[in-house]
C-alpha positions in Angstrom: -36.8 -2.3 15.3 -37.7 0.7 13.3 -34.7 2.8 12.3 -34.5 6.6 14.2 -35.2 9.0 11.3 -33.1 11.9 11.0 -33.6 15.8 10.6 -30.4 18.0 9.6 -32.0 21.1 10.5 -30.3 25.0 9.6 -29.9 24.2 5.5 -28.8 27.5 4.1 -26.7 26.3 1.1 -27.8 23.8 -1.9 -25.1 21.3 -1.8 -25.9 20.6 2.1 -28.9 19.6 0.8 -27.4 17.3 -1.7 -25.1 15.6 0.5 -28.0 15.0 3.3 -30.2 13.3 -0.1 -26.8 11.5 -0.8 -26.2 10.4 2.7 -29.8 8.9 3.5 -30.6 11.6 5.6 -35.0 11.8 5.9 -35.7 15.4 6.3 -33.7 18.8 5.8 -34.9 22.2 7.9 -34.9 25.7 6.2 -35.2 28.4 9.1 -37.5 31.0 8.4 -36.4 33.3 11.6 -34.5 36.4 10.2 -32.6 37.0 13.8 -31.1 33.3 13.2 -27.5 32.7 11.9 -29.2 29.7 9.4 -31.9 32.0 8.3 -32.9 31.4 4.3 -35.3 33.4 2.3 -38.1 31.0 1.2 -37.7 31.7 -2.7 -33.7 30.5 -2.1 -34.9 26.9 0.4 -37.6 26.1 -2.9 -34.7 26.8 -5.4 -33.2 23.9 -3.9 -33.9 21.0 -5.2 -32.5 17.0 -4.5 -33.2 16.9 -1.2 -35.1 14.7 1.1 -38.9 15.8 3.0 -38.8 20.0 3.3 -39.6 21.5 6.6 -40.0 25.0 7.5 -38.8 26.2 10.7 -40.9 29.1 12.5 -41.0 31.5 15.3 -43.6 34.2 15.5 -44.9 33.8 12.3 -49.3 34.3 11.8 -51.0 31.3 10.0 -51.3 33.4 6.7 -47.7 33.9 6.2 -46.4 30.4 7.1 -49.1 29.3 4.2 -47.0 31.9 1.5 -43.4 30.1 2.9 -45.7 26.8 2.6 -46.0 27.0 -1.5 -42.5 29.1 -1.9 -40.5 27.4 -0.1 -41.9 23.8 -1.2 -42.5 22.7 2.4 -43.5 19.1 3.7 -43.9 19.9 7.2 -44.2 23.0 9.4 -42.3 23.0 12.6 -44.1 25.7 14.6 -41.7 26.4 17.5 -43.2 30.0 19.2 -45.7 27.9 21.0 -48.2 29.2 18.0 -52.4 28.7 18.7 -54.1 24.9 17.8 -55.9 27.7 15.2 -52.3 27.7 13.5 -51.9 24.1 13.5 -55.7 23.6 11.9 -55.2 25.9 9.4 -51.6 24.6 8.6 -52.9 20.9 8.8 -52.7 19.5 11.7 -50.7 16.4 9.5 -48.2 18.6 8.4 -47.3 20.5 11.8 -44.1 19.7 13.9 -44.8 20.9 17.6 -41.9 21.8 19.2 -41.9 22.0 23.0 -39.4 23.6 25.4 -38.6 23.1 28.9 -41.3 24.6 30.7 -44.2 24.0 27.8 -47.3 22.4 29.1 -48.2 19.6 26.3 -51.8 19.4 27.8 -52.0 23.1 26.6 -52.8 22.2 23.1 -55.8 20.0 22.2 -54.8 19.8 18.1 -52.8 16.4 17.7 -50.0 17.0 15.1 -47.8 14.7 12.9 -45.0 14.7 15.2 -43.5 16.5 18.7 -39.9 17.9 18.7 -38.6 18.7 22.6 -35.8 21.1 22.4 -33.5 22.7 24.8 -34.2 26.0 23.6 -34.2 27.9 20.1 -31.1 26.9 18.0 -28.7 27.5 21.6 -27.1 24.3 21.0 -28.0 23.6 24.8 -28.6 19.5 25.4 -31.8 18.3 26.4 -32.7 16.2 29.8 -33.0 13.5 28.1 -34.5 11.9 31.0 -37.6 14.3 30.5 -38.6 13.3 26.5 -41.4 10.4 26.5 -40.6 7.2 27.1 -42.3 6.3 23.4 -44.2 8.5 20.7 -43.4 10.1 17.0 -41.0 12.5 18.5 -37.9 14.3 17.3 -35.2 14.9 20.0 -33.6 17.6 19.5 -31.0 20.5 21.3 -27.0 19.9 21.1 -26.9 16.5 19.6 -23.4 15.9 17.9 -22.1 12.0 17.1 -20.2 12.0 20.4 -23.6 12.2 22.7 -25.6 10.8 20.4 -25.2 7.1 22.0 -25.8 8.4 25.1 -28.9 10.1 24.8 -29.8 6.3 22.8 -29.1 4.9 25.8 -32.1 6.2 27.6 -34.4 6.9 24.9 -35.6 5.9 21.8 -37.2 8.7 19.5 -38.8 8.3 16.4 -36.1 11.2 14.8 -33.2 13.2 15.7 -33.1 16.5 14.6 -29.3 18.0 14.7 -28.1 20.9 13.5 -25.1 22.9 15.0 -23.8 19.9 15.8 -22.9 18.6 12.3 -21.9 22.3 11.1 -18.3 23.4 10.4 -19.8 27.1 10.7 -23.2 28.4 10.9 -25.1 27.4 8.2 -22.2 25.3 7.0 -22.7 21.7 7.5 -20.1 19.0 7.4 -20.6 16.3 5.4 -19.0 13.6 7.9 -20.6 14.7 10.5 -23.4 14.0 8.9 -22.6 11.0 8.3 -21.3 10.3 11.6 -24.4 10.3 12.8 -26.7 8.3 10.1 -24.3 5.7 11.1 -25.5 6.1 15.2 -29.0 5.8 13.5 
C-alpha cells in the first residue's frame, strides 16, 4: 500500500519549511489570501528555499495574477479554492491545479480534470470534514481540522491520497510545531 502523502499547509516562516523538508513531509502551502492569519507575500514563500513541492493557496484571485505568484513565489501546484472557472485551471495547467471543494460544491460543475481534489470543511476554519462524504478512492487531499488525535479516525473510514493539515500542527497561527508535525508523518 502506497503511503498517504502529506500537505502542511499555512507556511509563513522559513524554518517551518525546513523542518517539514527535514521531517519527510511532501508538500508545504504558502496562502496567498491577505484576510488570512497565514498570509505570505509571494517574494517572501520564493525566498524560502529547502523545502519540499511549493503550492500556492488562492481565493478570488484572476488567472493573470496567480501566473505572477506562479514564477515569484516558485510554485509547484496551484490550489484554487474560490471555486475559480475550468478557464483558470486551463490556463494555470490543468496538471498543476489543486481543486478544492467545499460542502455544498457540485464536482460535476467542472469539466477540466486537475492533478488532484482537496475537500475541505471550509476556508482555514479548522472545522472537520464528514468524512463519510470524501470518495471512497481518488488522488485527493482531505483536509479541514485534522490534528494527530483524529487523524486515525478519519483513516479508519477513508483512505486519501494526502492529508493536508494546517492549524492543527501550529502552536500559533502561522507558527507550526515541529512535533506535531511529526506526529502526524508517523500516522502516515
Amino acid at each position: 500500500m502506497e503511503p498517504i502523502k502529506l500537505k502542511v499547509c499555512g507556511i509563513t516562516r522559513a524554518c517551518d519549511a525546513e523542518a517539514c523538508g527535514e521531517l519527510g513531509v511532501d508538500y508545504c502551502g504558502f496562502v496567498f489570501h491577505p484576510q488570512s492569519p497565514r498570509y505570505i507575500i509571494p517574494e517572501a514563500a520564493g525566498a524560502i528555499r529547502t523545502i519540499p513541492l511549493r503550492v500556492g493557496v488562492f481565493t478570488s484571485h484572476d488567472a493573470d495574477e496567480i501566473l505572477r505568484t506562479v514564477a515569484t513565489a516558485r510554485l509547484d501546484y496551484v490550489q484554487l479554492h474560490a471555486g475559480q472557472s475550468d478557464e483558470v485551471a486551463r490556463r494555470i495547467g490543468p496538471e498543476r491545479v489543486i481543486r478544492v471543494f467545499l460542502p455544498g460544491m457540485k464536482r460535476d460543475a467542472f469539466a477540466v480534470e486537475t492533478a488532484f481534489e482537496l475537500y475541505d470543511a471550509g476556508y482555514g476554519t479548522g472545522k472537520v470534514c464528514d468524512w463519510t462524504a470524501l470518495p471512497e478512492t481518488g488522488r485527493y487531499f482531505a483536509a479541514g481540522g485534522l490534528t494527530p488525535a483524529n487523524i486515525p479516525e478519519l483513516l479508519k473510514i477513508r483512505r486519501p491520497f494526502g492529508l493536508d493539515v494546517n492549524s492543527g500542527v501550529e502552536s500559533a497561527p502561522g507558527v507550526k510545531d515541529r512535533n506535531l508535525i511529526r506526529q502526524v508523518k508517523e500516522l502516515v
